[in-house]
C-alpha positions as CSV (number, residue, x, y, z in Angstrom):
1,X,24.6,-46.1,-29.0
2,X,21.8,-46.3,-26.9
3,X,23.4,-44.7,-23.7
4,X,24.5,-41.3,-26.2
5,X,20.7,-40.9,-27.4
6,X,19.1,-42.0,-23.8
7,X,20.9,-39.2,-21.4
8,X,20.3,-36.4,-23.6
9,X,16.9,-37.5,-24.2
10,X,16.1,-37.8,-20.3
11,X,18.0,-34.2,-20.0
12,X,15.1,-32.7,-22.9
13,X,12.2,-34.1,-21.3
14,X,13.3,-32.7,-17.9
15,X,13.9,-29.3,-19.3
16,X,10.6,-29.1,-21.0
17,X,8.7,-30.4,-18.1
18,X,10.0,-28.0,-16.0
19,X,9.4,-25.3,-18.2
20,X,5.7,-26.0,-18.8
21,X,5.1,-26.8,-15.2
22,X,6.5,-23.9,-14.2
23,X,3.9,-21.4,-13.1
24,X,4.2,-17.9,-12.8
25,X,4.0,-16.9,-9.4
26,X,1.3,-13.5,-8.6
27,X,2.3,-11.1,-5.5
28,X,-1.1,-10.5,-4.2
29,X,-0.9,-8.9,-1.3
30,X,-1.3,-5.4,-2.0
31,X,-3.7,-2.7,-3.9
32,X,-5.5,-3.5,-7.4
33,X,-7.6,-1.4,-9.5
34,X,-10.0,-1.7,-12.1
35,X,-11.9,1.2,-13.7
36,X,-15.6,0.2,-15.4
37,X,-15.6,3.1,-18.1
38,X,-19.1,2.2,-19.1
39,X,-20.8,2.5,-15.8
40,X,-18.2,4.9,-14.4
41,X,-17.3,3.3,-11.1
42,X,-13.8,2.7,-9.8
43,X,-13.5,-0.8,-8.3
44,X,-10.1,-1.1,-5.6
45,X,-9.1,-4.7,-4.2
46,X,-7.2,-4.2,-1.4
47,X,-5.1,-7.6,-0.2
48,X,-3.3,-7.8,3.0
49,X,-0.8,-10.4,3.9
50,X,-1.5,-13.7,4.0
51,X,-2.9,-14.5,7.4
52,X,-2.2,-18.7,7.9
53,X,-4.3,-20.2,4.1
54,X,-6.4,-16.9,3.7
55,X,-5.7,-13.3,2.8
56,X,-7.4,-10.3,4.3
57,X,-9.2,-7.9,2.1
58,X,-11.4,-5.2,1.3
59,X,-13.0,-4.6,-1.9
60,X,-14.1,-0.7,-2.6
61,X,-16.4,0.5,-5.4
62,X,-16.9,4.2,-5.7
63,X,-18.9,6.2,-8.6
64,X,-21.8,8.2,-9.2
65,X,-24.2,6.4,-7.9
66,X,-22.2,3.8,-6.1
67,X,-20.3,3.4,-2.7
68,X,-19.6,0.2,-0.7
69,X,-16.7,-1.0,0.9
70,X,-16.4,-4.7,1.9
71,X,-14.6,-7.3,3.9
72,X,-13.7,-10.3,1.9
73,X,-11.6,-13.4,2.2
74,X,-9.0,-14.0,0.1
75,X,-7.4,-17.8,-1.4
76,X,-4.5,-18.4,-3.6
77,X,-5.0,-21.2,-5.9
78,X,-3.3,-23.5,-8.5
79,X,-5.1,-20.9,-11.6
80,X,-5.4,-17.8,-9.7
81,X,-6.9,-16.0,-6.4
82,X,-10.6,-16.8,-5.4
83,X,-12.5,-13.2,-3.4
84,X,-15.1,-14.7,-1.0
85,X,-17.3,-12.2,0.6
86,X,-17.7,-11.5,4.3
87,X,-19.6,-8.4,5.5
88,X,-20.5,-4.5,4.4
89,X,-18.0,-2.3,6.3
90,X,-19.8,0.8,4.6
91,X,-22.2,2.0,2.0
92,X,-24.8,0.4,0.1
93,X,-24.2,-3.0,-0.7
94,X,-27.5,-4.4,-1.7
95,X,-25.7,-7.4,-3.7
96,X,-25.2,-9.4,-0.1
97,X,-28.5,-11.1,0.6
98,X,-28.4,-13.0,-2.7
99,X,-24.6,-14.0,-2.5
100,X,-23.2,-17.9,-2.0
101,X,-20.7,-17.3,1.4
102,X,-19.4,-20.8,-0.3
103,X,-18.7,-19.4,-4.1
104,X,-16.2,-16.9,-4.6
105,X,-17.5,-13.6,-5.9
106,X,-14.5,-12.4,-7.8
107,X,-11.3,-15.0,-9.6
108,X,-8.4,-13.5,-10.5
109,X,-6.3,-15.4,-12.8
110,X,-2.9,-14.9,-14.4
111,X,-2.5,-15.6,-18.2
112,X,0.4,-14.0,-20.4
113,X,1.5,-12.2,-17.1
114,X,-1.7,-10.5,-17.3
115,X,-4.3,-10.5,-14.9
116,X,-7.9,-11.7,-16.1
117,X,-11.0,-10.9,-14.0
118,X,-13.7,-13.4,-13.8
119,X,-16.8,-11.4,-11.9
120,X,-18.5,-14.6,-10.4
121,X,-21.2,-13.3,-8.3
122,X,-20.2,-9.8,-8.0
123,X,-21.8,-7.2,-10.1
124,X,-19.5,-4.6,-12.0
125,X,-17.2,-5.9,-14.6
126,X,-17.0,-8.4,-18.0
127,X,-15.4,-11.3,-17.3
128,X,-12.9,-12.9,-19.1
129,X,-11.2,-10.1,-19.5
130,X,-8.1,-7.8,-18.4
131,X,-9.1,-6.0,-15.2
132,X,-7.5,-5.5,-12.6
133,X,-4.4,-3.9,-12.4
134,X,-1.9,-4.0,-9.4
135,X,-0.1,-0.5,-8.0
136,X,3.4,-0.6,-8.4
């Protein structure tokens, strides 16, 4: 009697621990956008392929007022993708002399297969929020 309940019950736990360990696995090399409609500036992450741990990328914002491109670094992790900054490639970018090169200024996380933006140290967004959206 015990055998009949103990191998389907070790086949249920595996199934379910499999399913919620299962995480759902982001693409993010390539180009994301994000438009703030309150401030009217268009905000474009683009990822290149990863390069050994880190992604190469480049974070544009364009609007009225605004225009800066950057270099950034890029890091998958277990809840998302951290953006760390490097240097201004263009524009004026007058955010950089107050940022933490250790801190990531933009997360990225996936939750109900969409993608939440957490604006750590970079100015532009809410956070907590759907953002950024990738081009097909």
């Amino acid at each position: 009697m015990t055998k009949k309940i103990f191998f389907p019950a070790i086949f249920i736990l595996l199934f379910v621990f499999s399913c919620n360990n299962s995480a759902e696995k982001i693409e993010w090399n390539g180009i994301w956008e994000y438009s703030n409609q309150t401030e009217l500036i268009n905000y474009t992450i683009t990822i290149d392929k990863k390069n050994g741990e880190n992604y190469n990328c480049k974070i544009e914002a364009v609007g009225i007022q605004t225009y800066y491109l950057i270099k950034c670094t890029g890091k998958e992790t277990e809840t998302g993708f951290e953006i760390f900054y490097n240097e201004v490639i263009d524009g004026g970018f007058f955010q950089a002399e107050f940022l933490e090169n250790q801190k990531p200024i933009l997360t990225l996380t996936s939750k109900d297969g969409k993608i939440i933006s957490n604006w750590n140290q970079l100015v532009g967004g809410e956070s907590g929020v759907v953002g950024f959206v990738k081009k097909p």
